[in-house]
DODO-420831 format. One record per residue (C-alpha): x negated, z, y negated; residue number from 1; residue in one letter. Coordinates in Angstrom, 3 decimals. Layout:
BEGIN
- X,Z,Y,NUM,A
...
end
This chain:
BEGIN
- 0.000,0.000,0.000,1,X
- -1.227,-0.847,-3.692,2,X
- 0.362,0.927,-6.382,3,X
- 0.493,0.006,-10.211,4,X
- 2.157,2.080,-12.657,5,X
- 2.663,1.041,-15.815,6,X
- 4.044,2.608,-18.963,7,X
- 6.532,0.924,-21.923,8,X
- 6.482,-2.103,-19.363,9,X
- 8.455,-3.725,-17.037,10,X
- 7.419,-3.049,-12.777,11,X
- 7.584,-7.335,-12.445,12,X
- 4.232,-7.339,-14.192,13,X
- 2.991,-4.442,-12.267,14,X
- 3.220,-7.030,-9.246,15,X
- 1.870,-9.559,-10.950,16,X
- -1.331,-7.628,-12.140,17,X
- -1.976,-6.259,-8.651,18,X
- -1.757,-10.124,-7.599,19,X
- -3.450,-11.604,-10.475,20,X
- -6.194,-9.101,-10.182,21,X
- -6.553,-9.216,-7.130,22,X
- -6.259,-5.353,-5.875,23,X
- -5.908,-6.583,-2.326,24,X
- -9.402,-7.204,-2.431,25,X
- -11.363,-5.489,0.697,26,X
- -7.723,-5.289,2.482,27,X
- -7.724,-8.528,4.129,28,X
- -7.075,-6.395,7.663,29,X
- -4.198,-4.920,6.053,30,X
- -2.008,-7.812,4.704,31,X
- -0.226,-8.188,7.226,32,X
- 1.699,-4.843,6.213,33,X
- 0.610,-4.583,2.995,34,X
- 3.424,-3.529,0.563,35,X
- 2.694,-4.181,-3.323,36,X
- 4.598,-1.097,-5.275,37,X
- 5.236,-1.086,-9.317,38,X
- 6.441,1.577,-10.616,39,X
- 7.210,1.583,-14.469,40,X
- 8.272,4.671,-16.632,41,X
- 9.928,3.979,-20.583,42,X
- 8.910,6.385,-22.633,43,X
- 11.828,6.174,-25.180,44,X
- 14.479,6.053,-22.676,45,X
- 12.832,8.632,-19.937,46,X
- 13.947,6.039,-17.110,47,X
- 11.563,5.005,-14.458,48,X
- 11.476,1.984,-12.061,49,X
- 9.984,0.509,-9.004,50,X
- 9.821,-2.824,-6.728,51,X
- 8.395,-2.805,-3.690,52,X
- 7.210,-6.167,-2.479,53,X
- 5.467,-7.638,0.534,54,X
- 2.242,-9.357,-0.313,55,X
- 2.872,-13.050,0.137,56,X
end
């Protein structure tokens, strides 16, 4: 599992960081159950979020 969190942000771009950066880097014997997991808090509205998503 890879987890971004971000902050004032939405948890789509979480996933696409951890894929555009390339955080599965060193997992290759893991992605065949590796799970990609954003999880995004607002400040102003004190609401979190999360995806989950299967690396692809």
């Amino acid at each position: 599992m890879i987890v971004e969190l971000k902050v004032n942000d939405s948890v789509e771009s979480g996933i696409e960081q951890i894929k555009e950066r390339n955080y599965r880097k060193g997992l290759e014997k893991y992605l065949d159950n590796l799970l990609l997991v954003s999880i995004s808090y607002d400040k102003k509205s004190k609401v979190h979020q999360c995806k989950i998503a299967r690396f692809a």
